[in-house]
C-alpha positions as CSV (number, residue, x, y, z in Angstrom):
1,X,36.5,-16.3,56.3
2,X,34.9,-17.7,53.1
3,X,36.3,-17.4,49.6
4,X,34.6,-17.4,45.9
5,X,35.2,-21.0,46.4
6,X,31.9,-21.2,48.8
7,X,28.9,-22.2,46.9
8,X,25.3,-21.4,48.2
9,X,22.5,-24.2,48.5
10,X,19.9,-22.7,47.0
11,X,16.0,-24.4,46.7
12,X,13.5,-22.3,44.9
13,X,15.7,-19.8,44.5
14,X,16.0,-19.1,48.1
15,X,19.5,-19.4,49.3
16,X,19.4,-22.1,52.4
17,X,23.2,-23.1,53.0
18,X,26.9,-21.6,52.5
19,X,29.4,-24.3,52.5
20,X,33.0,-22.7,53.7
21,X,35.5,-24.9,51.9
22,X,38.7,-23.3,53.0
23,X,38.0,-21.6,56.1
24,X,40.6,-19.8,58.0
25,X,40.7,-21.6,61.7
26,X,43.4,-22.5,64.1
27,X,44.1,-25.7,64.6
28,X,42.8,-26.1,67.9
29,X,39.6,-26.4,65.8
30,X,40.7,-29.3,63.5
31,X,40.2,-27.3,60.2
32,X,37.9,-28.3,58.2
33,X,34.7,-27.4,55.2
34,X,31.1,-27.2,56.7
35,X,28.2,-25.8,56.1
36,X,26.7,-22.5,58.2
37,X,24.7,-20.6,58.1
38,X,21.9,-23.4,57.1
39,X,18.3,-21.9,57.3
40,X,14.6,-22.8,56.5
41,X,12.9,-21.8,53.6
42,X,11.6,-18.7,55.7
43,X,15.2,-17.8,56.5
44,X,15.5,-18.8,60.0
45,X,18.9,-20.0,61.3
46,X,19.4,-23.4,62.5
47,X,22.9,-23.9,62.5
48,X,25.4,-22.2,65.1
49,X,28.8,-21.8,64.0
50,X,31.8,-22.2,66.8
51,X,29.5,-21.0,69.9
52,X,30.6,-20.0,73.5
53,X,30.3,-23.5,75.0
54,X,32.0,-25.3,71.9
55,X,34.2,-23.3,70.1
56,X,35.2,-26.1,67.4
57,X,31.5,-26.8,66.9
58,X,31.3,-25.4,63.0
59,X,27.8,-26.1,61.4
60,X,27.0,-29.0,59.5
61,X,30.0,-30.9,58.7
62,X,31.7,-34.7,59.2
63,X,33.8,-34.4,62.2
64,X,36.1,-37.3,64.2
65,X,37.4,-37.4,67.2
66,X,40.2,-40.4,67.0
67,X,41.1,-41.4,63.8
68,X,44.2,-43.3,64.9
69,X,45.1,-40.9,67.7
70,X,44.4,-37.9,65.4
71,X,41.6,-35.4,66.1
72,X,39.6,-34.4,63.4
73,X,37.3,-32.6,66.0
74,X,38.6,-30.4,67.9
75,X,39.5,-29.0,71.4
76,X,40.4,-31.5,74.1
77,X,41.0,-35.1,73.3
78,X,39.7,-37.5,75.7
79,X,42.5,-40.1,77.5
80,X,41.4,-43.0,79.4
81,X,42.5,-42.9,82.5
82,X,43.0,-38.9,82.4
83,X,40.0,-37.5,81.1
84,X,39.7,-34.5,78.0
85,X,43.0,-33.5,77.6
86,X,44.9,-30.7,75.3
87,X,47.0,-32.6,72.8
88,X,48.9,-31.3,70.0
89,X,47.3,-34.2,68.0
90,X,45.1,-32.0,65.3
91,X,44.0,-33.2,61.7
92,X,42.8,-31.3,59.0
93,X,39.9,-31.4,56.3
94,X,41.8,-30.2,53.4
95,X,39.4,-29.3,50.3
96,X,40.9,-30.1,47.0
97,X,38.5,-29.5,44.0
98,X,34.7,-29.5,43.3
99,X,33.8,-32.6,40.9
100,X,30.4,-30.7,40.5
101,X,29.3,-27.3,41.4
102,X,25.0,-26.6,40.7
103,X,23.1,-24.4,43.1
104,X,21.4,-27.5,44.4
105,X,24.6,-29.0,45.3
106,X,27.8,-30.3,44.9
107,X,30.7,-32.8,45.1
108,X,33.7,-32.4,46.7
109,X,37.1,-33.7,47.1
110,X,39.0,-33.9,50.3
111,X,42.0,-34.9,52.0
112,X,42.3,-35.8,55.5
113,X,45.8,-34.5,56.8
114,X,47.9,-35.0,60.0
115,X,51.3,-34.7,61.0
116,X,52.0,-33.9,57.4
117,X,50.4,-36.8,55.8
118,X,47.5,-38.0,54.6
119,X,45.2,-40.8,56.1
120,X,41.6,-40.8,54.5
121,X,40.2,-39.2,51.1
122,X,36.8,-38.3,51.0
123,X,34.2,-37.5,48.3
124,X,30.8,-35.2,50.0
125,X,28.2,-35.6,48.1
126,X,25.7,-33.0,49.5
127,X,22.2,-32.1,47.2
128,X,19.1,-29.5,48.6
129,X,15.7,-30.1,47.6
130,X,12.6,-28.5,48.1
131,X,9.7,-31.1,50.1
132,X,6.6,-28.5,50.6
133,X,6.3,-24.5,50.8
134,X,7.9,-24.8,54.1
135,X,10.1,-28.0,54.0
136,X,13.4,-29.0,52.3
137,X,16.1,-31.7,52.7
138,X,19.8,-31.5,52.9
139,X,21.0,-35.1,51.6
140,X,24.8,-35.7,52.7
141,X,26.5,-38.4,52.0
142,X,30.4,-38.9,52.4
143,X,32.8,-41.8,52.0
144,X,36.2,-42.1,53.3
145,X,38.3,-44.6,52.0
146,X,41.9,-45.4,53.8
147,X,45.0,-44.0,51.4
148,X,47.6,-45.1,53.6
149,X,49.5,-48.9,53.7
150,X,48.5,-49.8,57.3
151,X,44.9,-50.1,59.4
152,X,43.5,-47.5,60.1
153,X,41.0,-47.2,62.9
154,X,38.3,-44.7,63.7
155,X,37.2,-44.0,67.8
156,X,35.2,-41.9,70.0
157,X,35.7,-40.9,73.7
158,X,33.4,-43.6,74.5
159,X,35.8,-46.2,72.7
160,X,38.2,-44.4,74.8
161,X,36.9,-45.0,77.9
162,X,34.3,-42.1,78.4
163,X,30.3,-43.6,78.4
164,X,27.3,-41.7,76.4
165,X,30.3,-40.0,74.3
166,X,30.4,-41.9,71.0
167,X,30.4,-39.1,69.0
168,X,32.3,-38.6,65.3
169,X,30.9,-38.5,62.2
170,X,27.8,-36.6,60.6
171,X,27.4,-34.0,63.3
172,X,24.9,-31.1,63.1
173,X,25.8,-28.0,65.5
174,X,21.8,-26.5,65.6
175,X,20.6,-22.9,67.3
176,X,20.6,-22.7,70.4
177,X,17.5,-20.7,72.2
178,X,16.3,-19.6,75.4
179,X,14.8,-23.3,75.8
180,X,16.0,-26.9,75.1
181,X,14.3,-28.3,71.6
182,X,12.4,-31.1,71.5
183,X,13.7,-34.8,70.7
184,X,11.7,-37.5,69.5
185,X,11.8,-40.3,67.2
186,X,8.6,-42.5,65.9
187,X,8.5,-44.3,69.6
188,X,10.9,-42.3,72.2
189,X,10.7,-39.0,73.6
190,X,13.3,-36.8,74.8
191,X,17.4,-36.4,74.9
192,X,17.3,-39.4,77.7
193,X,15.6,-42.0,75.6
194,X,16.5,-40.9,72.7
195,X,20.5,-40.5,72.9
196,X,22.7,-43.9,72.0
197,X,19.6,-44.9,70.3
198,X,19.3,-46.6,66.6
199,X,16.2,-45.2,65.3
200,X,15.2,-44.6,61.4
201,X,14.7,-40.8,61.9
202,X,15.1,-38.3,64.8
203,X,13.4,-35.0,65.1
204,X,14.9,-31.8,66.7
205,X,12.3,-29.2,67.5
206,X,12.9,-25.9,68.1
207,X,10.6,-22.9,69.1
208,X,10.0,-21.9,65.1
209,X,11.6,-24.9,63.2
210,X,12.0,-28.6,63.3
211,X,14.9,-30.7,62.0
212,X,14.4,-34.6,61.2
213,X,17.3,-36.6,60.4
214,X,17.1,-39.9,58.6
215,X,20.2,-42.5,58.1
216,X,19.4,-43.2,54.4
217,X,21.5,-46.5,53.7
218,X,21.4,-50.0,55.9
219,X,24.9,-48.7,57.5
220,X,23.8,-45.1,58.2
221,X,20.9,-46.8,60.0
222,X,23.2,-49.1,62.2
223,X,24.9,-45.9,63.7
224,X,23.3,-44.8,67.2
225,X,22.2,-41.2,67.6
226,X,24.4,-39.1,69.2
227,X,22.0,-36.4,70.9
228,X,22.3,-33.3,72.9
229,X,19.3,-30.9,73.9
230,X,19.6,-29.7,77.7
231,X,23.7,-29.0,77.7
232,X,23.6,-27.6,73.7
233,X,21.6,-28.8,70.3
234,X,23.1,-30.7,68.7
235,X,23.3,-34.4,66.4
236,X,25.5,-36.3,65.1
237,X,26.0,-40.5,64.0
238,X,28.3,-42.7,66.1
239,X,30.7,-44.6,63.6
240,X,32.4,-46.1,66.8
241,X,30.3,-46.9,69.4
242,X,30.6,-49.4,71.2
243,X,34.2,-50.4,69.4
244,X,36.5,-48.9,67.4
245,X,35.8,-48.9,63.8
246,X,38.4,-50.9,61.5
247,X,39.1,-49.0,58.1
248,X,41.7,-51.3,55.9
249,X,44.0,-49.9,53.7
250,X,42.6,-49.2,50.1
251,X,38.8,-49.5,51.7
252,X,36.1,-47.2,52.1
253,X,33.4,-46.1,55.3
254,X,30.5,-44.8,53.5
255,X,27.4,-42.8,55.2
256,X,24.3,-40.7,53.8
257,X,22.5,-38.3,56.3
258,X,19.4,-36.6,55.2
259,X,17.6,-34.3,56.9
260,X,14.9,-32.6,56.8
261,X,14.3,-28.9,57.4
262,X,10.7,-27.6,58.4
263,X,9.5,-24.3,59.4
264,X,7.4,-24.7,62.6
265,X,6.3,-27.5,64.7
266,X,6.2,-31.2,63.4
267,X,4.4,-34.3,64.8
268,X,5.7,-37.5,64.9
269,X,3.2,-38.4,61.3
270,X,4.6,-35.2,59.7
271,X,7.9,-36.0,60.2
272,X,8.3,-39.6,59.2
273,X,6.0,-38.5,55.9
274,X,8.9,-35.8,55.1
275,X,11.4,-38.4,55.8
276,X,9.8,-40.7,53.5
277,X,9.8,-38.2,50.8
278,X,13.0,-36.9,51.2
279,X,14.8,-40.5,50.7
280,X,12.4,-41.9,48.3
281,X,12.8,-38.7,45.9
C-alpha cells in the first residue's frame, strides 16, 4: 500500500521511481521503505517488487540480514550448523520524516526497530538525474549510525557460516525475463567471475535495458558485489563479508550506491563513461 507520503523520482519530467515509505507488510518481510517501481526513461520496469521466488525481495532498498541477531531482510535466517531457518527474529525500517522532499529527490529519516527498541538511525539520501536521452542515475547514499549503549555488529549468512552468501546492504531486486541478464564489469564477465568480486562498477543487462552500479566513496568500493543472474537478478553490496562488521555505539557506517539506468544494450566503454558522469556530476 503507498500513502501521500510516497514521493515520485521524477527526471525530465518523466516519473522514474515511487518510494513507499510506510508500506503495509508482515513481518515476515522485515518492514521497511524502498523504491518500486523504478523504470528507464522510456518507462520500462526494472525493479520487481516481492516476486514468487523471494517474497521479501522489495525493489531498491538497504536491507540486512544480521544486525546483532536481528533480521532486517527477511524470510529465513541462516544458522550455522542448521541452515536457513524461520525465526521470530524480524526488525523494522520505520520512516520518521522527510528532511527534504523535491521531485529529484529526497532525505529521509529512519529508525531501525526490533524487539521494541531501537538499534540504528539512518539518514537516505537518494537524488535522480538525467545522463543522456536514454540514461539517468539513481544516487543513494545512507548512513547508519549505532543509537544504542553497546556494540553493535552487522553479519551475513556467509559470516554465519554459509559461503557466496554475504549479502546485506544496498540491494537492488531487478526484472526478471525469460533469459538471465548479462553481468560484467570493466575486466570480468558473467555471475561466476563476477560475484564476491570488488570492482569499481558492475553492469546488469537485460533484454531492453542495462543497469551499471558504481560504489561512489573509498568504502562503498571496498564492499564485494553480491550478484545473482541464473537463480534471479539481482545486486546488492556486502558490508560483512568475510567478517562481521563492528558498529560502536554513537558511530556511523556510511555507503553511496549510484547507478546507472540505460535503455538498451551497453558495452563495457559506455558504461564506465555513464559511470564516470554520474559520480563526477
Amino acid at each position: 500500500m503507498t500513502t501521500n507520503d510516497s514521493p515520485v523520482l521524477r527526471v525530465a519530467g518523466r516519473p522514474v521511481g515511487r518510494c513507499v515509505t510506510r508500506p503495509e507488510l508482515p513481518a515476515r518481510l522485515s518492514p521497511r521503505p524502498y523504491l518500486h517501481p523504478v523504470t528507464t526513461l522510456a518507462g520500462t520496469a526494472v525493479t520487481e517488487l516481492s516476486p514468487a521466488d523471494h517474497t521479501h525481495h522489495l525493489g531498491v532498498g538497504v536491507a540486512v540480514p544480521d544486525v546483532e541477531g536481528h533480521n532486517f531482510w527477511g524470510g529465513r535466517t541462516f544458522v550455522r550448523d542448521q541452515g536457513p531457518t524461520e525465526l521470530d527474529n524480524h526488525g523494522a525500517q520505520r520512516h520518521t520524516s522527510f528532511q527534504l522532499r523535491e521531485p529529484g529527490g529526497f532525505v529521509e529519516e529512519l529508525r531501525w526497530m526490533a524487539s521494541g527498541a531501537e538499534l540504528l538511525r539512518e539518514r537516505r539520501t537518494v537524488a535522480a538525474t538525467e545522463l543522456t536521452d536514454t540514461a539517468w542515475a539513481l544516487d543513494f547514499t545512507f548512513s547508519l549510525t549505532n543509537v544504542t549503549p553497546g556494540l553493535l555488529s552487522i553479519g551475513s549468512p556467509a559470516t554465519n557460516g554459509r559461503p557466496g552468501a554475504a549479502y546485506g546492504g544496498f540491494f537492488w531486486r531487478a526484472r526478471k525475463e525469460q533469459l538471465a541478464p548479462h553481468v560484467f564489469t570493466a575486466d570480468r564477465e558473467g555471475e561466476t567471475e563476477v560475484h564476491g568480486t570488488r570492482a569499481d562498477w558492475l553492469a546488469l543487462a537485460g533484454s531492453t535495458w542495462t543497469l551499471v552500479f558504481a560504489g561512489a566513496t573509498d568504502a562503498t568500493r571496498q564492499d564485494p558485489w553480491f550478484v545473482r543472474a541464473a537463480e534471479y537478478p539481482g545486486v546488492g553490496s556486502s558490508l560483512a563479508h568475510e567478517a562481521r562488521l563492528p558498529v560502536p555505539p554513537g558511530e556511523t557506517v556510511v555507503r553511496r550506491v549510484v547507478t546507472v539506468v540505460a535503455d538498451g544494450g551497453l558495452g563495457p566503454d559506455e558504461a564506465a563513461a555513464l559511470v564516470r558522469k554520474a559520480v563526477n556530476q
